[in-house]
C-alpha positions in Angstrom: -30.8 59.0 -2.6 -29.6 59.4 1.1 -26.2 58.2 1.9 -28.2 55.0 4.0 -29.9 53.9 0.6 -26.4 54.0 -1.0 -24.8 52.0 2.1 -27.9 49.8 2.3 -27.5 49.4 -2.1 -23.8 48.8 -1.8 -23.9 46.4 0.8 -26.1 44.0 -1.6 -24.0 44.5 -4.7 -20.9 43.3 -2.6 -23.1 40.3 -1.1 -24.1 39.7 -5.3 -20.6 39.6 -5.9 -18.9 37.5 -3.3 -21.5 34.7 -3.8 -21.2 34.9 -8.2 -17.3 34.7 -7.3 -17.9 31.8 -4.4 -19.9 30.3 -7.5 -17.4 30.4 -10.1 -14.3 29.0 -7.9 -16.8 26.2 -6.9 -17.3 25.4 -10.3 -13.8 25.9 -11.5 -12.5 23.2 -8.5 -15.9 20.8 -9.4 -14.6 20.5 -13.2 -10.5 20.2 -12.7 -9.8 18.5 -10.2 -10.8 14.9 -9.4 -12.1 13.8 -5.2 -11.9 10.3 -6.2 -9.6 7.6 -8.0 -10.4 4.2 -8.9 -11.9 1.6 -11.5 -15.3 0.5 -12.1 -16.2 -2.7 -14.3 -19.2 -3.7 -15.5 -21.4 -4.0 -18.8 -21.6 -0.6 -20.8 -25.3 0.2 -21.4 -25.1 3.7 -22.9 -22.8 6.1 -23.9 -23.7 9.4 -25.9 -22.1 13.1 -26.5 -24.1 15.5 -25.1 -24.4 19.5 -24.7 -24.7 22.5 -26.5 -21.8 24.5 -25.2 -20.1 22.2 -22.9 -19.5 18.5 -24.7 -19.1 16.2 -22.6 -19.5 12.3 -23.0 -22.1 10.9 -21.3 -22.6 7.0 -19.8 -24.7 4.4 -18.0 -22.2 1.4 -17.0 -24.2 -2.0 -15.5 -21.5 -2.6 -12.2 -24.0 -5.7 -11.0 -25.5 -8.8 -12.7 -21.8 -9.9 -14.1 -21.3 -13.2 -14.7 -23.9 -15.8 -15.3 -24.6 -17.4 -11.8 -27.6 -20.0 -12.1 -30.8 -19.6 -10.4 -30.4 -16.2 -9.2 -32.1 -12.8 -10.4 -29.6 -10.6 -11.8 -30.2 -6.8 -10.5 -29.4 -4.4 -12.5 -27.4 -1.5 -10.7 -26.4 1.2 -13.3 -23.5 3.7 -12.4 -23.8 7.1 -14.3 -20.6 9.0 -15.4 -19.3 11.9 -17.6 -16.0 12.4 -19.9 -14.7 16.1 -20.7 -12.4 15.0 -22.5 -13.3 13.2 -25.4 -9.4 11.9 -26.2 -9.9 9.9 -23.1 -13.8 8.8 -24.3 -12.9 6.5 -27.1 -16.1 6.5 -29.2 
């Protein structure tokens, strides 16, 4: 190999490794820290545990059609959301 094909080869493992690093801090600061804070109410329709490796607990909450408001159509507006930690996911 000429010393271009090793600059040229070692340019691309650097570029490999700067974006599988950029990945993994982008993953570590997506699952430990929280960009949002508040409360949600509604009707729970479904909540399961799901994964292989990763268990997380896994929901559908109904956030419109509370109450019971005569002649009106109640929509149904579902909010998805996960749990990692199952102490906080009281099944």
């Amino acid at each position: 190999m000429s010393s271009e094909q090793k600059s040229s080869a070692g340019k691309w493992l650097f570029i490999v490794i700067a974006v599988l690093v950029l990945i993994g801090v982008l993953t570590f600061l997506g699952f430990n820290f929280t960009y949002s804070e508040g409360n949600r109410a509604g009707i729970l329709i479904k909540f399961s545990e799901k994964g292989y490796v990763f268990k997380t607990c896994e929901g559908e909450l109904n956030v419109a059609g509370l109450g019971n408001i005569s002649n009106t159509v109640q929509m149904n507006q579902p909010w998805t959301f996960s749990v990692t930690n199952k102490a906080i996911a009281i099944l």
